[in-house]
C-alpha positions in Angstrom: -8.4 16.2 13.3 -8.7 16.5 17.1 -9.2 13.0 17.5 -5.8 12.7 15.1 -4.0 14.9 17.1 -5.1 12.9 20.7 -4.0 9.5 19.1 -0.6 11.4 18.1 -0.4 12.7 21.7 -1.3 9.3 23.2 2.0 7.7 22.4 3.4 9.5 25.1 1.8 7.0 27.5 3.9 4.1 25.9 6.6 3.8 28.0 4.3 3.6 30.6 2.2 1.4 29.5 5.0 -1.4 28.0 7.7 -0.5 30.3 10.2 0.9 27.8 13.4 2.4 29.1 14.8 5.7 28.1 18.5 4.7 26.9 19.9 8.0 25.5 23.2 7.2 26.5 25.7 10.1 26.7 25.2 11.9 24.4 22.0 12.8 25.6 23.9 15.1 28.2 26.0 16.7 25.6 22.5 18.1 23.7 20.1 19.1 26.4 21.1 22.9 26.3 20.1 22.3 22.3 16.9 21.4 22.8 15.3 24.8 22.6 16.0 24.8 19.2 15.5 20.9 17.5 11.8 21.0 19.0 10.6 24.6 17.9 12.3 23.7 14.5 10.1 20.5 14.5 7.1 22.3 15.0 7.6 25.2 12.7 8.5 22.3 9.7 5.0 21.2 11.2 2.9 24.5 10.5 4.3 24.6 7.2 4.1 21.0 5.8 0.3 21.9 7.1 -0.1 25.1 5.3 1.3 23.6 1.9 -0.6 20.3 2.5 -3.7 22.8 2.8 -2.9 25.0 -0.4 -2.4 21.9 -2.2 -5.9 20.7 -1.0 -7.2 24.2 -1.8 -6.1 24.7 -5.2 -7.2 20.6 -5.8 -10.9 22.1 -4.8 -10.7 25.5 -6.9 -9.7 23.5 -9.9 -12.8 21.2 -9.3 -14.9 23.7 -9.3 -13.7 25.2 -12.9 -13.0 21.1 -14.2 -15.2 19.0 -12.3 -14.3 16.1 -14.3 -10.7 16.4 -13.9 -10.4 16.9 -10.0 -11.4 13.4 -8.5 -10.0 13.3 -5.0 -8.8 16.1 -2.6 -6.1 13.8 -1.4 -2.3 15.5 -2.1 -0.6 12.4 -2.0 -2.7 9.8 -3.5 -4.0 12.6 -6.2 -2.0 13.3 -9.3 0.3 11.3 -11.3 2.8 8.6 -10.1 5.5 10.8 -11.2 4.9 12.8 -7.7 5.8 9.6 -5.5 8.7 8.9 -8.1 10.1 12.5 -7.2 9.7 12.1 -3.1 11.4 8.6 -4.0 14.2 10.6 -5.4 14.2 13.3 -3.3 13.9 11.1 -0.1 17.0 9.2 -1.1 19.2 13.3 -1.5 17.5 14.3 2.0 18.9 11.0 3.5 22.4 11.0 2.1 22.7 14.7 3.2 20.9 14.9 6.8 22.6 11.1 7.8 25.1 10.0 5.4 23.3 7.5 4.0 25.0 5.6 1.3 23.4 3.6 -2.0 24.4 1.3 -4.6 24.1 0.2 -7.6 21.4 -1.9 -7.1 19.3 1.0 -5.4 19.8 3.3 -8.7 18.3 0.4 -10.8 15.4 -0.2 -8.3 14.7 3.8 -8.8 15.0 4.1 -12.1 12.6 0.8 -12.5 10.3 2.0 -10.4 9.9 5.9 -12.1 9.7 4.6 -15.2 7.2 1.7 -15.1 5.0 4.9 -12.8 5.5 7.1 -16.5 4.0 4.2 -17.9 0.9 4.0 -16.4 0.6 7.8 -16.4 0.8 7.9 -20.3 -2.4 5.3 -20.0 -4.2 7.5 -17.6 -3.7 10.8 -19.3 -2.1 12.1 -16.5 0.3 14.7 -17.7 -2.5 16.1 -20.3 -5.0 16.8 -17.0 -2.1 18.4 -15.2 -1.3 20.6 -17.5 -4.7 22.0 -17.8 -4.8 23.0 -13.9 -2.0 25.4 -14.3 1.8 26.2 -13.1 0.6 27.0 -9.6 -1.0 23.6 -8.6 1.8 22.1 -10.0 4.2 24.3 -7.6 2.6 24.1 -4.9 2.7 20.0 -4.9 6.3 20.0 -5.6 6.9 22.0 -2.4 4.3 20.0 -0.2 6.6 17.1 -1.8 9.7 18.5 -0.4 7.9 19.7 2.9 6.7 16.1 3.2 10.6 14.5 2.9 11.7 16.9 5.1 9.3 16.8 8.0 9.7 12.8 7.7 13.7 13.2 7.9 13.9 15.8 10.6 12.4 13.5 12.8 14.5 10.2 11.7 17.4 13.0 12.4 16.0 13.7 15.9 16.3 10.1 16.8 19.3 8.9 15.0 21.5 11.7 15.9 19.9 13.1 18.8 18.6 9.9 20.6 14.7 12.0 20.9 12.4 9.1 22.0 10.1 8.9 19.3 6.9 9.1 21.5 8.0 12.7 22.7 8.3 13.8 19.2 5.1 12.0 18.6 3.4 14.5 21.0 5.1 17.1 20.8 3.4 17.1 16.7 -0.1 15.9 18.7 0.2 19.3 21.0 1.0 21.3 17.6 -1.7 19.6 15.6 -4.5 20.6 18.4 -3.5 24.4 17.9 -3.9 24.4 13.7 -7.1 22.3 14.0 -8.6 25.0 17.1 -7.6 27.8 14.3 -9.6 25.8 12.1 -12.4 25.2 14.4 -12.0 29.1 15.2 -12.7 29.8 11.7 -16.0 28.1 11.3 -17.6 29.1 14.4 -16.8 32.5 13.4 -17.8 32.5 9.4 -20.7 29.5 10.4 -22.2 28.2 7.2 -20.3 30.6 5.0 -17.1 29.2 5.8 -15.7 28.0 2.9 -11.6 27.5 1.8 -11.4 24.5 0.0 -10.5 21.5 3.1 -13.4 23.5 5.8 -16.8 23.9 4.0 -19.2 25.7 6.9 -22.3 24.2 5.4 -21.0 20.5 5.5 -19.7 21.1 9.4 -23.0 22.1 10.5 -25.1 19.9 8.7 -23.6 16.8 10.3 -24.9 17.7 14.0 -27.8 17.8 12.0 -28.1 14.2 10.9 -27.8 10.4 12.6 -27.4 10.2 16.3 -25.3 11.3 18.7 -24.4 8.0 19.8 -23.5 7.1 16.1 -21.5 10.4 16.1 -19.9 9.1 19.4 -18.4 5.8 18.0 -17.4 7.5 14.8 -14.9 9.5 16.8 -14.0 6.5 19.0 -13.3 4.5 16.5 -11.2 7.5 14.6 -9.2 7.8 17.7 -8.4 4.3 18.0 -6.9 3.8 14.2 -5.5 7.3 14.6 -3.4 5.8 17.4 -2.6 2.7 15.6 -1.4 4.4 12.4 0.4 6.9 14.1 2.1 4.3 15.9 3.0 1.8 13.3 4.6 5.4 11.3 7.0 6.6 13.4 8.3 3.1 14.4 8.4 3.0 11.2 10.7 5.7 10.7 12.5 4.9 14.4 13.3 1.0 13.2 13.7 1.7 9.5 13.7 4.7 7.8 11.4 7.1 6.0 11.9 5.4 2.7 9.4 2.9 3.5 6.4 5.6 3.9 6.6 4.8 0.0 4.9 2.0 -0.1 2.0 3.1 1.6 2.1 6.5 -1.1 1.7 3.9 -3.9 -1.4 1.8 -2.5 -2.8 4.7 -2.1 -2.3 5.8 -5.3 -3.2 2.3 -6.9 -7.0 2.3 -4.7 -7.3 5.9 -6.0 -6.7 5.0 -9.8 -8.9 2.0 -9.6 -12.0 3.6 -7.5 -12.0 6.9 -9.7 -14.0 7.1 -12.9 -12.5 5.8 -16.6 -12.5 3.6 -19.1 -11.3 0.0 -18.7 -7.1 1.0 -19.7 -6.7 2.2 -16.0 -6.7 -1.7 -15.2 -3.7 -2.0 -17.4 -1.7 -0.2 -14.8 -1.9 -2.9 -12.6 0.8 -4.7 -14.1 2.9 -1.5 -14.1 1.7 -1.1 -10.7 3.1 -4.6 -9.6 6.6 -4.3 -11.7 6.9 -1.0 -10.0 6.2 -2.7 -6.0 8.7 -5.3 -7.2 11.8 -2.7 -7.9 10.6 -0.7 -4.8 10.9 -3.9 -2.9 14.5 -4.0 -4.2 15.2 -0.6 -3.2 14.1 -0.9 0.4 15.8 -4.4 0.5 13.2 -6.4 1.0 14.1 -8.6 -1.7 17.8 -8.9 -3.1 19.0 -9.7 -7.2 21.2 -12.5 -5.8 23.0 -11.9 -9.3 25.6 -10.1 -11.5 26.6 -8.9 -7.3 23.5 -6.6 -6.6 23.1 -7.9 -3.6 26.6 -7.1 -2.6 26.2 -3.9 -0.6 23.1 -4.4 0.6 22.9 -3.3 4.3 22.6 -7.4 5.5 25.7 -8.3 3.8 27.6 -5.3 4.4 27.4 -5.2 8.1 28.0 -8.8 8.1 31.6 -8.5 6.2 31.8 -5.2 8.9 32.1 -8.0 12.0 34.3 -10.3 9.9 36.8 -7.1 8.9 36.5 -6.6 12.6 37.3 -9.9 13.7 40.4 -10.3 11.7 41.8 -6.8 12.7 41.6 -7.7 16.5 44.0 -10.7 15.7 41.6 -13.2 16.7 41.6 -16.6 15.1 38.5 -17.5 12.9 37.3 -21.2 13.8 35.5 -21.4 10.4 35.7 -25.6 11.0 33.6 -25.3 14.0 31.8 -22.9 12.6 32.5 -20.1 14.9 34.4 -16.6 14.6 35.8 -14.7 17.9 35.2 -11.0 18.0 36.6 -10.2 21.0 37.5 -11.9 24.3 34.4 -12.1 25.6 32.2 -12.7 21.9 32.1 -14.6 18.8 29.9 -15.2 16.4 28.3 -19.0 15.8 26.7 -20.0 12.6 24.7 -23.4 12.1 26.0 -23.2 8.3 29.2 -21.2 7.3 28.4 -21.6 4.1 25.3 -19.7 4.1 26.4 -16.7 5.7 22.7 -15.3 5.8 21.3 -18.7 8.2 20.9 -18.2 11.8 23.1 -16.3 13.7 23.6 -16.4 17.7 25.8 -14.5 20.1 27.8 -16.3 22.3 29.5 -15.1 25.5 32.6 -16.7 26.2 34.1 -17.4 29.8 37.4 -18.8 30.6 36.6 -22.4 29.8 33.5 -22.9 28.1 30.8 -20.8 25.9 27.4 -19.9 27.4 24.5 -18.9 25.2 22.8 -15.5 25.2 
């Protein structure tokens, strides 16, 4: 966790490092005597994303104890049935229309309901709902509101950016900083309770018995190499969310999900759900529009094709003339739009400045 929380923390040396700029326009000015309140919110939706994520972890670990044969991974997200990613799907897609106005279509309703239901497929093969039941109403609870904890603390921060123009390596290290408190309390814990610490995600016995075994220079490069993808994976998710948005953390949920189904013990039908598994990555492909239905007009509001009919609405409002022959469409006076092929509206597309008597590329 400490070596987590210094690869979270290690973004903030980015802008050094590739000589990003800070462009937080305007706006920026107008929220700087807010700021007391969007980071301390971030940190507190922190704690407690942490706190569920470690009941959930907890309860997974009591219920192993009393089932051992039904409790095979103390993972809250990859753990469970694939109904759990099909509700942050859904729940993802409320958060976003409400926090930044996001709007779907039809073709992102199908997408979602293909995707849920080929995931209740596969967890009528596995027996999922059966082994649920038989942990009780509390486990179940509690992952529904680390599900809703999880959709928010991605959000907030997609929030942060979007609306507040937060660079995302500040908020990067700001939940680094935050991260090395709850894992001190941790480490606290243990030092204090020594081998009888035990709650589930600390066990005392296991902490101490590793400084008994291997080497310290095999120790060393453990936590080297944990630092280093720690910084990689932290960095490829919040550019993630800073590019894109956090809908795409969903496909990482269902590999997960798919390595944990096929590495845990059962009989030979849990191979079955790779098909479902690959009809499900196809509609969630749809729904993140990677891929388009280029039929029946699905692909009509996707967010390609709608910003594209945004700069030809905007074209023809600012009474410029359209040279479709020469392929070429004038935004303003000093901008137009070239394509290679007007007929495929999706082909390369440049920007061209315009002076008084010829056109310059960009």
């Amino acid at each position: 966790m400490y070596s987590l929380s210094l690869g979270m923390m290690s973004k903030i040396f980015l802008p050094c490092i590739f000589k990003l700029k800070v462009n937080e326009g305007e706006k920026e000015k107008e929220i700087k005597k807010r700021k007391w309140l969007h980071y301390p919110l971030l940190i507190i939706i922190y704690w407690t994303f942490n706190i569920i994520k470690a009941l959930v972890i907890a309860t997974k670990f009591i219920s192993k104890q009393k089932k051992p044969e039904k409790a095979q991974t103390m993972n809250p997200l990859a753990d469970g049935p694939f109904a759990f990613i099909g509700i942050e799907m859904i729940l993802l897609t409320v958060t976003s229309i409400i926090l930044l106005k996001y709007k779907y279509f039809i073709h992102h309703i199908i997408s979602m309901v293909g995707f849920i239901l080929f995931g209740n497929f596969s967890d009528l093969i596995l027996g999922s709902y059966p082994e649920i039941i038989l942990f009780g109403a509390i486990p179940i609870i509690i992952q529904i509101v680390n599900i809703i904890l999880d959709v928010i603390y991605y959000y907030y921060q997609k929030y942060m950016m979007e609306k507040f123009f937060y660079s995302y390596w500040s908020i990067s290290f700001t939940l680094g900083v935050t991260l090395i408190f709850i894992t001190t309390g941790y480490l606290i814990y243990v030092l204090v309770k020594k081998e009888e610490a035990d709650i589930g995600i600390i066990n005392g016995k296991e902490f101490y018995s590793y400084f008994k075994s291997e080497d310290v220079g095999l120790k060393i490069g453990k936590q080297i190499l944990n630092y280093i993808f720690s910084t990689i994976s932290t960095i490829l998710y919040i550019l993630n969310i800073y590019h894109f948005n956090p809908n795409y953390i969903l496909i990482s949920f269902q590999f997960s999900k798919l390595v944990d189904v096929l590495t845990s013990e059962g009989d030979a039908s849990k191979y079955y759900c790779i098909i479902f598994f690959v009809f499900q990555l196809f509609f969630l492909m749809i729904y993140l529009e990677i891929l388009e239905l280029n039929f029946c007009n699905l692909n009509e509001n996707t967010k390609k094709n709608i910003e594209f009919r945004s700069i030809i609405e905007s074209a023809g409002e600012n009474g410029r003339d359209s040279s479709i022959g020469i392929g070429a469409i004038d935004i303003n006076r000093d901008y137009s739009i070239y394509s290679d092929n007007c007929d495929k509206i999706d082909k390369d597309i440049e920007l061209l400045q315009q002076n008084e008597n010829e056109v310059n590329d960009i």
